[in-house]
Backbone bond lengths (Angstrom), bond angles and torsions (degrees), N, CA, C in turn:
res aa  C-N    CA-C-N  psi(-1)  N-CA   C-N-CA  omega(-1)  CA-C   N-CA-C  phi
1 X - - - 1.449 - - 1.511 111.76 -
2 X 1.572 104.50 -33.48 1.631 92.78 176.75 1.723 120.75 -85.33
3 X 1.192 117.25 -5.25 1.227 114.11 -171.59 1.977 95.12 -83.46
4 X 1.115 108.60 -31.51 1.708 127.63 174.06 1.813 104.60 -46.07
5 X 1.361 99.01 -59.74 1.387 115.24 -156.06 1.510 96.89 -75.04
6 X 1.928 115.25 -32.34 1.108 121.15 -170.48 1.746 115.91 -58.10
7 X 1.933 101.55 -35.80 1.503 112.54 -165.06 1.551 96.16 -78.31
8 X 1.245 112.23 -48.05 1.488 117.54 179.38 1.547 119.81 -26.41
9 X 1.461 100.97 -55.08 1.150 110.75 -172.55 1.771 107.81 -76.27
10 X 1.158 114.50 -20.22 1.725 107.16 -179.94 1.221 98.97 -85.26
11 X 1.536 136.38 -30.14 1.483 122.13 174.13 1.364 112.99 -77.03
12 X 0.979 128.29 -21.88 1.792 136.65 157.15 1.692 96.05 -45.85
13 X 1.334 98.76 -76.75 1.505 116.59 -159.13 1.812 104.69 -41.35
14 X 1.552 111.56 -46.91 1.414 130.54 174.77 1.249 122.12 -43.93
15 X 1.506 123.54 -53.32 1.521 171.40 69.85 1.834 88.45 55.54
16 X 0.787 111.55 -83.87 1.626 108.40 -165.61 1.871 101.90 -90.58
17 X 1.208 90.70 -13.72 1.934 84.93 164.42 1.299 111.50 -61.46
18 X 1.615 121.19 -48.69 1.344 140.66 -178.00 1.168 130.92 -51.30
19 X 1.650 102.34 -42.46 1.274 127.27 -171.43 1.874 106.08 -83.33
20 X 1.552 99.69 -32.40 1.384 108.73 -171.58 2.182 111.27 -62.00
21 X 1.588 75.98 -55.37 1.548 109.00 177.02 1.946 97.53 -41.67
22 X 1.778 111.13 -69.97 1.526 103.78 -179.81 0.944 132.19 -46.94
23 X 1.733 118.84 -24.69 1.494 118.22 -178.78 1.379 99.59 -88.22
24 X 1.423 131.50 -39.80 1.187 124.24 -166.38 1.874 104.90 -71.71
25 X 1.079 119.46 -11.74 1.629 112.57 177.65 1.660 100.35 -86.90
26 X 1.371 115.33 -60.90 1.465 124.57 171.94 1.611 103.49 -19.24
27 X 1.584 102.29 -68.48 1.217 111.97 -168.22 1.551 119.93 -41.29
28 X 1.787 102.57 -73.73 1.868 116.27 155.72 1.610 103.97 -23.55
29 X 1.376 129.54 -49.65 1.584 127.76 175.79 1.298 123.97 -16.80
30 X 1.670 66.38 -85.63 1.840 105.07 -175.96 1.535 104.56 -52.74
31 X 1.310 125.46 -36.27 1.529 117.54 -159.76 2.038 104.48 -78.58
32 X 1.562 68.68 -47.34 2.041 70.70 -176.18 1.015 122.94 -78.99
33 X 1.844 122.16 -5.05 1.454 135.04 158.58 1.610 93.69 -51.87
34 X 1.579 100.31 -64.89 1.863 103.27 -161.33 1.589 112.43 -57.61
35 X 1.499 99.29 -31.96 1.880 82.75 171.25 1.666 117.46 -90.04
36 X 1.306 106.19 7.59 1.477 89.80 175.06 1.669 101.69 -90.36
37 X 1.300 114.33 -36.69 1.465 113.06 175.42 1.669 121.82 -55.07
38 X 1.297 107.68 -56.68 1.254 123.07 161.25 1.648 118.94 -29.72
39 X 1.644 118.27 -53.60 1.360 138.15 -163.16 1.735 86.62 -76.07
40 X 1.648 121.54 -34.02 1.428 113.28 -145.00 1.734 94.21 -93.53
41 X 1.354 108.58 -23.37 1.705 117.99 -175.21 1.382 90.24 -80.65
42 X 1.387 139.25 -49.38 1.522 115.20 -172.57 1.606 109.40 -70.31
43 X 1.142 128.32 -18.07 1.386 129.67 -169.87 1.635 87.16 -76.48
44 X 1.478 127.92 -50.71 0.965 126.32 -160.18 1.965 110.19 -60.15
45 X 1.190 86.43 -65.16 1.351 104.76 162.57 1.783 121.55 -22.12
46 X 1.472 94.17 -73.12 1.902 90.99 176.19 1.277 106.69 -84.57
47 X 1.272 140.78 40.77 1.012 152.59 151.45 1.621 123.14 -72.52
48 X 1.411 82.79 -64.46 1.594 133.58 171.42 1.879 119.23 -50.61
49 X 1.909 86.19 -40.71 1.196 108.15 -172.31 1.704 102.93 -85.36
50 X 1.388 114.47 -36.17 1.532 107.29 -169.07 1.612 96.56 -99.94
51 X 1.363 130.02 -9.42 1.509 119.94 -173.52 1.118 97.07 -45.65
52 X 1.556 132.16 165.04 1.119 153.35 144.90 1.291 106.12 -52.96
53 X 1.271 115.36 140.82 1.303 144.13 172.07 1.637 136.88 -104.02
54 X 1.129 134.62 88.01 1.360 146.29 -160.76 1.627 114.05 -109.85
55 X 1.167 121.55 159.16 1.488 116.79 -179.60 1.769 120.66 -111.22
56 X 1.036 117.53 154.78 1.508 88.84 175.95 1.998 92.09 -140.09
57 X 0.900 102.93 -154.09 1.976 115.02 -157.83 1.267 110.45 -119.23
58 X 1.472 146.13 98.39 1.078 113.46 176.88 1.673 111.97 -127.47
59 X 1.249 107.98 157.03 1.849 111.22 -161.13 1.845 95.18 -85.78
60 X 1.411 108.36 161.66 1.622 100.34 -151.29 2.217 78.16 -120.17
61 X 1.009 92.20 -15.27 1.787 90.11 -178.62 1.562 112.89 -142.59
62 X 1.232 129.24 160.89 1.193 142.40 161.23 0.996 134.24 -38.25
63 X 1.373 130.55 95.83 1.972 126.19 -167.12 1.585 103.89 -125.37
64 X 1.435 95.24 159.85 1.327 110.85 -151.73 1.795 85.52 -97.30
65 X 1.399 127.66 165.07 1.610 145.61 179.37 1.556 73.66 -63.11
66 X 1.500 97.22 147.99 1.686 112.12 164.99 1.784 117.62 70.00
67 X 1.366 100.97 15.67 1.035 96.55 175.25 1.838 119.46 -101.82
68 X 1.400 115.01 140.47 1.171 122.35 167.10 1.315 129.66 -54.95
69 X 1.387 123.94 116.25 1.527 120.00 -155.89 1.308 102.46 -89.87
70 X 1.621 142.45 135.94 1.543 126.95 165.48 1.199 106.22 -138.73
71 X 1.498 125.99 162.24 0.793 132.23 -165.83 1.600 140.88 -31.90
72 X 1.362 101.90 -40.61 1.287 121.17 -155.27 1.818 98.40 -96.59
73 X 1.295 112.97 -6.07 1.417 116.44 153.23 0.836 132.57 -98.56
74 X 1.318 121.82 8.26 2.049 132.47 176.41 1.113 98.68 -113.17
75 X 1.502 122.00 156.60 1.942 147.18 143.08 1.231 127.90 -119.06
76 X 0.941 98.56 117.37 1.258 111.02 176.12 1.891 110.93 -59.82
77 X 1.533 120.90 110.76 1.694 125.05 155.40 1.421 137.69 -130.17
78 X 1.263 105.15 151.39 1.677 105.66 -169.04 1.555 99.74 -63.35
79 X 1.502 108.05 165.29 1.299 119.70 -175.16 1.508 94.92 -138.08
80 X 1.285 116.15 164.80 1.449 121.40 161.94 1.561 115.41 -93.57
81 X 1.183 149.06 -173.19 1.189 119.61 174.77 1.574 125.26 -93.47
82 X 1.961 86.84 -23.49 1.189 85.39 -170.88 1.704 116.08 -93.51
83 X 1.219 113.85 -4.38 1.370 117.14 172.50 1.759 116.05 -89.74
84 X 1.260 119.40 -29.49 1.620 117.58 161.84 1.585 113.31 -37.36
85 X 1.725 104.03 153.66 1.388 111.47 175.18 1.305 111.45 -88.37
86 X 1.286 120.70 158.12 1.320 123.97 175.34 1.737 128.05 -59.80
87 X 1.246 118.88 92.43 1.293 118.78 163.54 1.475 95.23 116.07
88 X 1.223 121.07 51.05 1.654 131.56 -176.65 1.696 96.85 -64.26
89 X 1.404 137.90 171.81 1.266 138.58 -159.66 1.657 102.05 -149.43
90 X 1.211 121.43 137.89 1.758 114.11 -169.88 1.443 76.21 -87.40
91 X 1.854 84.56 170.40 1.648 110.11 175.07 1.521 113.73 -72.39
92 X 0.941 122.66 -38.14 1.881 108.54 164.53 1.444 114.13 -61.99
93 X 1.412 124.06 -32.56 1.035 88.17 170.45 2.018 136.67 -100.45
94 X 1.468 94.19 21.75 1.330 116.61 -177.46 1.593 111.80 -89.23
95 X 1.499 104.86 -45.29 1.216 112.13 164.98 1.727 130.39 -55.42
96 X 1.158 118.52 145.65 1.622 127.20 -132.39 1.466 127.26 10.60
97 X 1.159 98.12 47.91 1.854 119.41 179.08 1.332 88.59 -72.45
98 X 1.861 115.43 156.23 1.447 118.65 151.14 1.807 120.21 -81.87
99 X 0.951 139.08 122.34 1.533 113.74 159.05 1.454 128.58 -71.66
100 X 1.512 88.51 133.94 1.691 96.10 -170.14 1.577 120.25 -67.32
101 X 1.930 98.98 -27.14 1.456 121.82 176.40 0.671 129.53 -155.73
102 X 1.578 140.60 144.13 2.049 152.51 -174.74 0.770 101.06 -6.79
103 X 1.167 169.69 158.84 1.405 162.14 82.75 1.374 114.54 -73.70
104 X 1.918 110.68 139.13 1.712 101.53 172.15 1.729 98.53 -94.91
105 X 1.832 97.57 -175.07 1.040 103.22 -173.72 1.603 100.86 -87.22
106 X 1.677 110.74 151.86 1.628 117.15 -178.97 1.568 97.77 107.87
107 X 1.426 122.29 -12.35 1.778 113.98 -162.91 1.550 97.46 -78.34
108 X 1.578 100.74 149.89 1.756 117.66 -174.85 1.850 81.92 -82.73
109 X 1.484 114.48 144.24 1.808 98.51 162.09 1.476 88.19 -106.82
110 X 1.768 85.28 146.29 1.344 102.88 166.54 1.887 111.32 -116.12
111 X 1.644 122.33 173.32 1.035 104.80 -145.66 2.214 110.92 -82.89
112 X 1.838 93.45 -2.69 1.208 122.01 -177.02 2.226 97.72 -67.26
113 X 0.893 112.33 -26.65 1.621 114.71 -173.03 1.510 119.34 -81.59
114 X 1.282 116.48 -20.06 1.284 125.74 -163.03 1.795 115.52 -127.88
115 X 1.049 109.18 150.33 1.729 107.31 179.42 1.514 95.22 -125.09
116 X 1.608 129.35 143.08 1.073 99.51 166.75 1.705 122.80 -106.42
117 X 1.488 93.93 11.76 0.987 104.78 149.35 1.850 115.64 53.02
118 X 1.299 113.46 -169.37 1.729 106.73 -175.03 1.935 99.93 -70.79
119 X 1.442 100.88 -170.21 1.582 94.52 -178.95 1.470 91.91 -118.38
120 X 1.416 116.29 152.32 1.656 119.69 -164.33 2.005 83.32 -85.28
121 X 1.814 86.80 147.84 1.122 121.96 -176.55 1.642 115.75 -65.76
122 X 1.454 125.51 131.97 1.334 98.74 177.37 1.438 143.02 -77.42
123 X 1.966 98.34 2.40 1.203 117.17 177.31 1.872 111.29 -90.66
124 X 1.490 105.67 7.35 1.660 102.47 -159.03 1.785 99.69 -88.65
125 X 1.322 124.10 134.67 1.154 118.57 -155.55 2.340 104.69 -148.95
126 X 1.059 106.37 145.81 1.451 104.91 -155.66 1.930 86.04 -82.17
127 X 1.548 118.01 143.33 1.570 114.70 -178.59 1.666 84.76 -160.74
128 X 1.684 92.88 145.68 1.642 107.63 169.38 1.111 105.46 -111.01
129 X 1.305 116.86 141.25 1.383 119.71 -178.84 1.737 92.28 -134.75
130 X 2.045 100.94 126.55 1.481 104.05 179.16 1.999 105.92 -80.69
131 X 1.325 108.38 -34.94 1.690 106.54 -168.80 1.173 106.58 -57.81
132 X 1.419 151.39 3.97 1.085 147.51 -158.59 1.637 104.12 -100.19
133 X 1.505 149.08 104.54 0.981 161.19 -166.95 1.321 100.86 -85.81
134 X 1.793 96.51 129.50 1.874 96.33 -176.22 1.350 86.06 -149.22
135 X 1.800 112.08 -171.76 1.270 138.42 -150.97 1.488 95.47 -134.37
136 X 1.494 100.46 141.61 1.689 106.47 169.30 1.594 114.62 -47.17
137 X 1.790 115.71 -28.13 1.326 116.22 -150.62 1.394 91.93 -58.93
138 X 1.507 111.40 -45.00 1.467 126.41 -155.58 1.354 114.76 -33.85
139 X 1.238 134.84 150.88 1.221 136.20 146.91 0.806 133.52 -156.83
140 X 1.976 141.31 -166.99 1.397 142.76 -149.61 2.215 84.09 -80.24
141 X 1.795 101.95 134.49 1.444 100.47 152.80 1.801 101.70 88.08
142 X 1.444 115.34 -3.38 1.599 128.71 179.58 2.122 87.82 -76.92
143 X 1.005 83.65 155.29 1.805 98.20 159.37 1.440 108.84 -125.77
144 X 1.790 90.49 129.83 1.858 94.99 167.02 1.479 94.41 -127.27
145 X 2.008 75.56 170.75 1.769 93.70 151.19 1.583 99.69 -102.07
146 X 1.538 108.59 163.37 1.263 125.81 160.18 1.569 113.47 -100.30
147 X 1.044 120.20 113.35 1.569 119.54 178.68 1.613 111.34 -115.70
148 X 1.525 110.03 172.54 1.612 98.32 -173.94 2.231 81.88 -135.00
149 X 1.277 89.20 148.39 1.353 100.72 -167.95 1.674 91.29 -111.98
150 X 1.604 123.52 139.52 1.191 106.81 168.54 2.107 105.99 -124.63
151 X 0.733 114.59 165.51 1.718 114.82 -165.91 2.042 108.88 -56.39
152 X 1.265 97.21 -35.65 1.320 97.76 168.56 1.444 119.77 -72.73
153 X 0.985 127.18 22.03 1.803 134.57 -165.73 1.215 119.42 45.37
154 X 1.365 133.25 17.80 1.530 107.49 142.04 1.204 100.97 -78.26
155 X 1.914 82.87 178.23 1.760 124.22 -146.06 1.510 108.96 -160.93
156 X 0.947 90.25 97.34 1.622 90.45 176.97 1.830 123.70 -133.00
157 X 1.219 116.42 144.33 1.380 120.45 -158.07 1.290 92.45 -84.51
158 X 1.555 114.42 135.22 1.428 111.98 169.95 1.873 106.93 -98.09
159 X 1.483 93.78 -51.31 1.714 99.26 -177.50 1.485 111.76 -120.27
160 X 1.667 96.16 124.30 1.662 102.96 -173.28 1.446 119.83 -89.10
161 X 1.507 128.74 122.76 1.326 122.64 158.27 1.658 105.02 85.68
162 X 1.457 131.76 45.04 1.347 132.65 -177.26 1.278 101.28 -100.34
163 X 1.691 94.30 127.57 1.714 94.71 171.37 1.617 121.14 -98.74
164 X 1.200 124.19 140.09 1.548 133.04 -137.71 1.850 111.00 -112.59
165 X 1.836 102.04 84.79 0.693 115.13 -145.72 1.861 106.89 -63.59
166 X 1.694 92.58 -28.42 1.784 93.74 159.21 1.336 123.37 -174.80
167 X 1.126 152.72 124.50 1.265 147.69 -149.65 1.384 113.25 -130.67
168 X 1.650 111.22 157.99 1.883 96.12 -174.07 2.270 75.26 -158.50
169 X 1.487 93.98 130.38 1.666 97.18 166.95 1.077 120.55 -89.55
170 X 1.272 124.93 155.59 1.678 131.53 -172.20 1.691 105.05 -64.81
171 X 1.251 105.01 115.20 1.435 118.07 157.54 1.574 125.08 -115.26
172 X 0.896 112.13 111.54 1.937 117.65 176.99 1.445 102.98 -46.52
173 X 1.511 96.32 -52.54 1.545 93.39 -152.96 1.730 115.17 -82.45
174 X 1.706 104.98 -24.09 1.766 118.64 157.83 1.059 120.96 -57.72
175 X 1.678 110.62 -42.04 1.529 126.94 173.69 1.853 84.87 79.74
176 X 1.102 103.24 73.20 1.567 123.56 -178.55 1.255 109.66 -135.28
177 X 1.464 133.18 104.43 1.300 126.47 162.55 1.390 138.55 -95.63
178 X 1.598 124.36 133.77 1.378 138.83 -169.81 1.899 105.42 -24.86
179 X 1.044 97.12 97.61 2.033 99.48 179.39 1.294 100.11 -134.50
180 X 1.175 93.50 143.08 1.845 107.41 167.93 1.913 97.40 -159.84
181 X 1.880 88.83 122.27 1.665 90.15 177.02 1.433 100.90 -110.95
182 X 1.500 106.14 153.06 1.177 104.76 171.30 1.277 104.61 -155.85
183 X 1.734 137.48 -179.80 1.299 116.87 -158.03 1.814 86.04 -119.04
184 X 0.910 106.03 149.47 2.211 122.47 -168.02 1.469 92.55 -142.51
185 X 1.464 113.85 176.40 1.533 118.78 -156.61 1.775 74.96 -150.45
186 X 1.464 111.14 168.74 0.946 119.28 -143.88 2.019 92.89 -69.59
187 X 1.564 113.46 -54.54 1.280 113.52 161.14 1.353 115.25 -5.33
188 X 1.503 107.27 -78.72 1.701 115.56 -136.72 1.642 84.28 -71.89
189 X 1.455 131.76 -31.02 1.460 132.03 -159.11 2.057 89.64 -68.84
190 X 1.298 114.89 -44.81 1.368 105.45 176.96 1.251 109.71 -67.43
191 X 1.322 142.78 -46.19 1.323 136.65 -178.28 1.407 105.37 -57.48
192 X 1.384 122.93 -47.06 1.596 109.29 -179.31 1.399 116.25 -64.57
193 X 1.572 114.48 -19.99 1.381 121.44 -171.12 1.845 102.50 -73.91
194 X 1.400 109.99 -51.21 1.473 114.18 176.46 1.358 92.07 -39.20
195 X 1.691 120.51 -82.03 1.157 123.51 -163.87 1.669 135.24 -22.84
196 X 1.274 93.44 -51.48 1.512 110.34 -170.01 2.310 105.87 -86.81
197 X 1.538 94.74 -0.82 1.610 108.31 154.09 1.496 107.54 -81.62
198 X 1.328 108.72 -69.10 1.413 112.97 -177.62 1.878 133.55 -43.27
199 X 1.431 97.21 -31.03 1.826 120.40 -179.77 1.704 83.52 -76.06
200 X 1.208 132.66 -59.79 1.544 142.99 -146.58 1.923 93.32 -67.07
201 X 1.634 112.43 -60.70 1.407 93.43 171.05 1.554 144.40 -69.83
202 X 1.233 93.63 -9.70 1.542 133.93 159.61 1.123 128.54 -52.00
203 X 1.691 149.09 51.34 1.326 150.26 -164.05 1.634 104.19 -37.54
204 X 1.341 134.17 107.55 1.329 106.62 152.04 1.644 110.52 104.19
205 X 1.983 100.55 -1.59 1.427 108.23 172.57 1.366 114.74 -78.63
206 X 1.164 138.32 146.51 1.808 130.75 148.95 1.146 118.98 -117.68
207 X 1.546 106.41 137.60 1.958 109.18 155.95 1.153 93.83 -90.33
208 X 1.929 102.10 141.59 1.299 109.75 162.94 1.743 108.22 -163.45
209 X 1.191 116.51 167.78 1.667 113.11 -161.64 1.668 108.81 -107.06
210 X 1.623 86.93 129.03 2.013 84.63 172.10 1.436 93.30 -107.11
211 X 1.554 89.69 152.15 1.703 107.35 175.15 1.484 111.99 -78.06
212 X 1.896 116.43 139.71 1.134 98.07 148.46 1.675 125.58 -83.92
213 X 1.641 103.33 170.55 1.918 100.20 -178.52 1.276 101.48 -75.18
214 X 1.321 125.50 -33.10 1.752 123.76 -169.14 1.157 111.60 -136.92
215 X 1.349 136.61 149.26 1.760 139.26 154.28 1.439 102.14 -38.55
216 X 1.418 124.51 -58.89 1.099 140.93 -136.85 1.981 93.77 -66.50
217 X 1.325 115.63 -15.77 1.155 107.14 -159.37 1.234 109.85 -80.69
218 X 1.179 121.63 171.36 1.893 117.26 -164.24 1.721 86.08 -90.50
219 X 1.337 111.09 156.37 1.720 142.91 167.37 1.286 103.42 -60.87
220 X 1.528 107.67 133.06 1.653 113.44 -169.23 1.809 91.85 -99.59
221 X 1.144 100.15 167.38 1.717 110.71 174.50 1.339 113.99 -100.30
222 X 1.220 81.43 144.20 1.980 98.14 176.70 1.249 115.65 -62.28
223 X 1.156 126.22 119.10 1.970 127.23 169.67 1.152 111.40 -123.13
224 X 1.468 113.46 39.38 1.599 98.85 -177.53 1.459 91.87 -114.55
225 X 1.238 106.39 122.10 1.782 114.32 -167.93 1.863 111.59 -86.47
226 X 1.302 132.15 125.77 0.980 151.37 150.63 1.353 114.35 8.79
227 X 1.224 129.57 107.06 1.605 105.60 177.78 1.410 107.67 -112.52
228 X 1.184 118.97 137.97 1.593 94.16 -163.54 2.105 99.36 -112.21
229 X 1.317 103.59 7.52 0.994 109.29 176.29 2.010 104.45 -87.73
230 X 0.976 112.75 -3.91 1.179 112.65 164.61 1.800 118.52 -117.37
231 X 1.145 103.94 -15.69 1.696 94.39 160.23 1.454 119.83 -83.56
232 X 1.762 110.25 -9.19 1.484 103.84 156.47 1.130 112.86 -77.53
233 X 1.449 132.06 -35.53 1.470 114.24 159.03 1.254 142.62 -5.05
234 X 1.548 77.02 -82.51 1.243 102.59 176.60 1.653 118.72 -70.90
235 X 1.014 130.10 -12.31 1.611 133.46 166.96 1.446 103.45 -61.38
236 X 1.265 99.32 -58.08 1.793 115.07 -172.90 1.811 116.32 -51.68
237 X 1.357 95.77 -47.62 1.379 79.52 -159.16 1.829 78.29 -126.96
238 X 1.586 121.66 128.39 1.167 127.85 154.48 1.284 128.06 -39.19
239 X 1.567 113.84 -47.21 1.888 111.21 -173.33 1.331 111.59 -79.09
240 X 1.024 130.34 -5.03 1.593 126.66 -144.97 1.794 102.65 -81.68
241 X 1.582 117.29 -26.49 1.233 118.95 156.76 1.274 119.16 -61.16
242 X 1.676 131.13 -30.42 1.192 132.75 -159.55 1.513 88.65 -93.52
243 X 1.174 148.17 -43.05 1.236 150.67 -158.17 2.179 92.54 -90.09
244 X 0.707 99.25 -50.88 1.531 99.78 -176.56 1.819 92.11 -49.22
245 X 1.509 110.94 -59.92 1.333 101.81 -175.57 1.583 142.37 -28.13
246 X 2.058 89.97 -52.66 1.081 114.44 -177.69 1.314 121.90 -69.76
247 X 1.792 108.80 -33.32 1.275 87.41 171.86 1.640 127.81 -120.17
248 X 1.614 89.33 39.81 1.901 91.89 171.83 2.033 87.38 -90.45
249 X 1.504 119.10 -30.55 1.154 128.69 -178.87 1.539 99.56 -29.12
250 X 1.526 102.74 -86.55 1.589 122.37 -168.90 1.446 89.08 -57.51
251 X 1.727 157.19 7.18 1.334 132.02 -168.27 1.275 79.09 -117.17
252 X 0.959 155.56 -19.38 1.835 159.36 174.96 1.638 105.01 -82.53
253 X 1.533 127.88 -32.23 1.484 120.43 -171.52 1.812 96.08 -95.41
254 X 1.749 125.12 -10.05 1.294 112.66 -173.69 1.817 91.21 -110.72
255 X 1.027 121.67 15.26 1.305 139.97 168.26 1.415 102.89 -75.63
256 X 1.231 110.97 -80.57 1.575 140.28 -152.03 2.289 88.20 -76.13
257 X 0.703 110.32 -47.84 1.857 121.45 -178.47 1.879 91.63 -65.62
258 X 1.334 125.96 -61.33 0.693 119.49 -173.73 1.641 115.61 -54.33
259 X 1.664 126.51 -48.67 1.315 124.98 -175.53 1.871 89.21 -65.83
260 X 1.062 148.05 -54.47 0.864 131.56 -159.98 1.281 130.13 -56.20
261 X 1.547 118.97 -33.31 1.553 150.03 -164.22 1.850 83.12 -81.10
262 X 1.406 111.49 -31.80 1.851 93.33 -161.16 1.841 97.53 -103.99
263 X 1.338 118.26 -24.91 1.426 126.79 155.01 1.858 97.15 -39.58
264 X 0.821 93.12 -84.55 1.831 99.38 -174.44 1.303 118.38 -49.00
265 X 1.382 115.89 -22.76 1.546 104.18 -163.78 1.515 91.79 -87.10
266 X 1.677 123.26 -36.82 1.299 128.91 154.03 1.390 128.76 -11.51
267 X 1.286 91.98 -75.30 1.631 112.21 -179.79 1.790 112.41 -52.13
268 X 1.625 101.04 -30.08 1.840 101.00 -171.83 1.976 100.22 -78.83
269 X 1.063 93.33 -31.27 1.606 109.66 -171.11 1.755 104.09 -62.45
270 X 1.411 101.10 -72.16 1.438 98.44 170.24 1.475 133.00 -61.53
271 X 1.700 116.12 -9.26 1.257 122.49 155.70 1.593 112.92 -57.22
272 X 1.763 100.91 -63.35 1.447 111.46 -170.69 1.453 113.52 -39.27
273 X 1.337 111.20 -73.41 1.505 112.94 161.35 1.657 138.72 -33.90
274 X 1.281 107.43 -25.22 1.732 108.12 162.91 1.798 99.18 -81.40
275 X 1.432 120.61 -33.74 1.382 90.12 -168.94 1.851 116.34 -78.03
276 X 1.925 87.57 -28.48 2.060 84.24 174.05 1.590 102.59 -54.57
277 X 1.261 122.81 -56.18 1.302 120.39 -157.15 1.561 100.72 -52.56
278 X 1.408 120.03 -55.37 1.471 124.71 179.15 1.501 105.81 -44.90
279 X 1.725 136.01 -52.15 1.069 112.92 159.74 0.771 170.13 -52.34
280 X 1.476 103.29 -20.65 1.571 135.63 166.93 1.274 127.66 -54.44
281 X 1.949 87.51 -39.89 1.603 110.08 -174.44 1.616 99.71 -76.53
282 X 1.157 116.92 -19.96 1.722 116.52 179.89 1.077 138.38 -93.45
283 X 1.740 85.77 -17.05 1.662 92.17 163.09 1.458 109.70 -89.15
284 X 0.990 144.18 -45.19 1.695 172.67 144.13 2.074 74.86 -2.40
285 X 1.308 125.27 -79.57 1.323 121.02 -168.30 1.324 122.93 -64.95
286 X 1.629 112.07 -19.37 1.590 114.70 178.62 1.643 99.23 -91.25
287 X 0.936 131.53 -14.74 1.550 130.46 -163.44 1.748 101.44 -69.89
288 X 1.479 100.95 130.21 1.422 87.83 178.74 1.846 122.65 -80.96
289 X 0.810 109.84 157.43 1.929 103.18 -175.05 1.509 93.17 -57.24
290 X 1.595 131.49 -93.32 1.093 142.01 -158.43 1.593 104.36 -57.74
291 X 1.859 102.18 94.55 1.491 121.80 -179.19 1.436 113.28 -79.14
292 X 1.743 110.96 -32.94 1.623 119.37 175.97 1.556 109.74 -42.93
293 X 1.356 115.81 -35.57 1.617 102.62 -172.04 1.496 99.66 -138.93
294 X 1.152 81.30 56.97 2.303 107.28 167.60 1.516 93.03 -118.18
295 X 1.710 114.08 120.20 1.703 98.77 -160.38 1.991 73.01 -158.55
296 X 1.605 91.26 118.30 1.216 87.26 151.70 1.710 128.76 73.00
297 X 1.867 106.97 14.09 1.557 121.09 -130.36 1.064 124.18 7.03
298 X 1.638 110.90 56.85 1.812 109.14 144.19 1.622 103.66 -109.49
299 X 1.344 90.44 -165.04 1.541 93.98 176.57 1.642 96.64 -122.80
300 X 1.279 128.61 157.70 1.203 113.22 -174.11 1.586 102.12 -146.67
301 X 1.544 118.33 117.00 1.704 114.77 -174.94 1.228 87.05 -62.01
């Protein structure tokens, strides 16, 4: 029994030699795992710490393509070198940049986003104008022309290539009125002013805006020729712009009422007609074949 008890105990004894040995390698593991990680985060670290340091631009809100960049929508932040995008742009030269495209707010600019394009005018100034006739398509960051239509079919462009800083169409029932802002320089505000004289003596004229398909497209030319029989008008009598205003206004809201009234009257018409036709088709199926002794709506053997 003791030579039994004797082996027992050396395979025990073996047994926790083994066990001792696994933890103690594990252990050595774990330790020189932790200083190699440890060794690899401080390397990382003064890495981090001596990289070069560069700044880059970033927009603090959401802008539409074509928009004028200024100050108070950029920040200036450090970058590391190696995590910055390629071709980051300082803040002078970001400032009154054009954007080429949407941007959200938080974006690094790089120098691929921006044109800087001409330098804004010091007469160029943000104005809504309601007489201006537009399309649902329209929207914030679209480019138009403004043209003036007169009843005899000319057409002529008054304002070339305006980008449309935001627009909303007349709704009665939104209680939304015909606006479109866009930014004009003191000029183009007189040329629209002639204009919107000229539509006013004009029965049946409209200004109104076509879209361009792309930014990219070249600037159309002005052909809307000078009338000088309406800048004496307008010399003569002060209101005659304010009254022209008002009522190309109301000639754009009985415009817009009017497509709507014939949209709808549409819609009742082509209703009416599916339901005759639907009846037709129902009487056509209730009708009995044998009409000879259909007398009187009975049926008669």
């Amino acid at each position: 029994m003791s030579i039994i008890r004797k082996g027992k105990r050396k395979i025990a004894k073996k047994k926790i030699m083994i066990i001792c040995s696994a933890c103690l390698f594990v252990g050595v593991v774990l330790v020189l795992g932790g200083i190699a990680l440890y060794n690899k985060a401080t390397t990382t670290n003064q890495e981090i710490e001596h990289a070069p340091v560069t700044y880059g631009v970033v927009v603090l809100e959401n802008l539409a393509p074509g928009e004028i960049l200024k100050q108070e929508q950029l920040m200036t932040i450090p970058l590391i070198e190696a995590e910055q995008p390629l071709n980051t742009v300082r803040l002078e030269d970001a400032i009154g940049s054009k954007l080429r495209y949407g941007v959200e707010s938080n974006t690094i600019l790089s120098s691929g986003m921006i044109d800087k394009g001409e330098l804004v005018a010091d007469d160029l100034r943000k104005h809504v104008y309601h007489f201006i006739e537009i399309t649902e398509a329209l929207s914030r960051g679209d480019y138009i022309d403004i043209r003036i239509q007169f009843p005899n079919g000319a057409d002529y462009i008054v304002l070339s290539k305006k980008r449309v800083l935001d627009c909303s169409l007349y709704d009665e029932v939104a209680q939304t009125d015909n606006s479109l802002w866009i930014e004009v320089s003191e000029e183009e505000i007189l040329t629209l002013s002639s204009a919107v004289v000229d539509a006013y003596f004009n029965d049946q004229a409209k200004i109104y805006a076509i879209q361009y398909i792309s930014q990219d497209q070249e600037k159309a030319i002005v052909t809307y020729p000078e009338n000088d029989i309406v800048y004496a008008l307008m010399g003569e009598d002060p209101n005659v712009v304010e009254n022209a205003i008002t009522h190309m206004e109301n000639r754009v809201r009985e415009r817009v009422t009017a497509r709507i009234k014939e949209y709808s009257g549409q819609r009742v018409t082509n209703a009416n007609t599916t339901y005759v036709n639907d009846n037709s088709v129902k009487e056509e199926i209730e009708k009995p074949e044998d009409t000879d002794n259909y007398i009187d709506g009975n049926y008669v053997d």
